[in-house]
C-alpha positions in Angstrom: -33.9 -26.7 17.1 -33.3 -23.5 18.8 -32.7 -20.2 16.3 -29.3 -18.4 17.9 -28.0 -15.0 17.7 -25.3 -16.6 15.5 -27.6 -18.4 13.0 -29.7 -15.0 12.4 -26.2 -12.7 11.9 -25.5 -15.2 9.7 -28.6 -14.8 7.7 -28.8 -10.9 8.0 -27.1 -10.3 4.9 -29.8 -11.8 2.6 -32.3 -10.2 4.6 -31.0 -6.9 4.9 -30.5 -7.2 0.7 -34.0 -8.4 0.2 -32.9 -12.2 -1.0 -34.3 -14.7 1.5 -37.3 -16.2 1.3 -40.5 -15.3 2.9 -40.3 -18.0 5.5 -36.3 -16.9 6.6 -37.3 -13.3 6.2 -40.3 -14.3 9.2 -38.0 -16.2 11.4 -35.7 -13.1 11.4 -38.8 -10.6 12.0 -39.7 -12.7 15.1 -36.1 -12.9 16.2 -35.6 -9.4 15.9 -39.2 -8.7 17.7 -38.5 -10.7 20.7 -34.7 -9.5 21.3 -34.5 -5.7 21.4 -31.3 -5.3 21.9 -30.4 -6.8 18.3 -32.8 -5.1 16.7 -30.6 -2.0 17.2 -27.6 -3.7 15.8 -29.5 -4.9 13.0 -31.1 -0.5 12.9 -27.1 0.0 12.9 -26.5 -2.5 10.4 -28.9 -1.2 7.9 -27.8 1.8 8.3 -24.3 1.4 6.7 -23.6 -2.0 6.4 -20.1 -1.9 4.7 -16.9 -1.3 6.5 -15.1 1.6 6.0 -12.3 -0.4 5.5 -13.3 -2.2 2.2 -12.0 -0.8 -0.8 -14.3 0.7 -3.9 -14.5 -0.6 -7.3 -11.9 0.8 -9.9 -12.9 2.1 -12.6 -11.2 0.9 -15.9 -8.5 3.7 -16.2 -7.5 3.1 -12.6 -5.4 -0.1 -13.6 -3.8 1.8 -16.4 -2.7 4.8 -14.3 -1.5 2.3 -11.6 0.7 0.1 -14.2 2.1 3.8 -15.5 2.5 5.3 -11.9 4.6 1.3 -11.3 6.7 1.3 -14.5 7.3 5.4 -13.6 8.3 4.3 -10.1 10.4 1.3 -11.4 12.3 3.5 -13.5 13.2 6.2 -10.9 14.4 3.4 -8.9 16.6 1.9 -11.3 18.6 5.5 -12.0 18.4 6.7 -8.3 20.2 2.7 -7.4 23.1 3.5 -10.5 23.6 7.3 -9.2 24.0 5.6 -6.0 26.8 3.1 -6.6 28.5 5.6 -9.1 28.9 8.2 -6.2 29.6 5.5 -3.7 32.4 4.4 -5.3 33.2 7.8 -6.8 35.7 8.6 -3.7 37.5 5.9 -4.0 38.1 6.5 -7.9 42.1 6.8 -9.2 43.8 8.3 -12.3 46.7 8.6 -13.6 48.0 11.2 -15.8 51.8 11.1 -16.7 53.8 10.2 -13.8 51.4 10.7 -10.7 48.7 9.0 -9.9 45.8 11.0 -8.0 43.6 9.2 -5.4 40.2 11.4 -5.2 39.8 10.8 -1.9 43.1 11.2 -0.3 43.8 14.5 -3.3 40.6 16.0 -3.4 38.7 15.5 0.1 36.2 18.2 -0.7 35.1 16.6 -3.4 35.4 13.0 -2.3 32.8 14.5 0.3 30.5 16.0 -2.3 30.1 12.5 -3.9 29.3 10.8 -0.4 26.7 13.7 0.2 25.2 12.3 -3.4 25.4 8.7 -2.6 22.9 9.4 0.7 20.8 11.1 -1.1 20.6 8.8 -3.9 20.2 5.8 -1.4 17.7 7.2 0.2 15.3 8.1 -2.6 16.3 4.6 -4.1 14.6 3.3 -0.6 12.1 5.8 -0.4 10.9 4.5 -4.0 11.0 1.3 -3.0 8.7 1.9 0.1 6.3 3.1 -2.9 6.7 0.5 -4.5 5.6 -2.1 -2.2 2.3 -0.4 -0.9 0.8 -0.8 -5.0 
C-alpha cells in the first residue's frame, strides 16, 4: 500500500498532539523526511494549528450576559415596533369635539409630519434591532 499526502494530513493531528502511536508517529517522520516541501507545511502547521476563524470557549457568565443582552434587545424591539404603528397611524387619527370633526392630517399637516418623521425613526431602530438580533 502506498502512504499518500492525503493519508499523512489525515493523521497530522494526533501527531502534532502527541497521541499516535510509536509506529504512526515513524511512518509520519519518514514521510515528512523524504518530502521537504511538506515538512514546511507541517513547520507551518505546528506553528499555529488553529484557524483564526474558530471561536474560543465561553466562559460561564458569557451565556448569562448573552440571554440578558437578547431579552434587552427583545424588549427594545417590541416598544420601538408599538411607537412605530402608533405614529404611523397617528396622521391619519380623527376627533370629534362638538360639531366638527378634525382630521390631523388634513388640519394639522405640521404635525401629521412630525408623527411620520417618528414612525421612520422608529422603523428603523425596530429593523436595526432586529439585524442585532439575528447575528446572537
Amino acid at each position: 500500500m502506498t502512504i499518500t499526502k492525503d493519508i499523512i494530513s489525515d493523521l497530522i493531528p494526533l501527531y502534532t498532539s502527541g497521541e499516535c502511536s510509536a509506529d504512526t508517529k515513524h511512518l509520519i517522520d519518514e514521510y515528512i523526511n523524504s518530502h521537504p516541501a511538506f515538512a514546511d507545511e507541517m513547520k507551518t502547521l505546528s506553528r499555529d494549528p488553529l484557524p483564526n476563524s474558530i471561536p474560543h470557549r465561553l466562559n460561564n457568565g458569557d451565556e448569562m450576559k448573552t440571554l440578558r443582552k437578547t431579552q434587552r434587545l427583545l424588549k427594545q424591539r417590541t416598544w420601538l415596533m408599538a411607537f412605530a404603528i402608533f405614529c404611523t397611524l397617528a396622521p391619519f387619527s380623527v376627533f370629534h369635539t362638538g360639531e366638527k370633526t378634525y382630521w390631523l392630517l388634513l388640519d394639522a399637516p405640521t404635525s401629521a409630519l412630525v408623527y411620520a418623521v417618528l414612525a421612520l425613526i422608529c422603523w428603523a431602530g425596530y429593523f436595526m434591532t432586529k439585524g442585532k438580533l439575528r447575528g446572537l
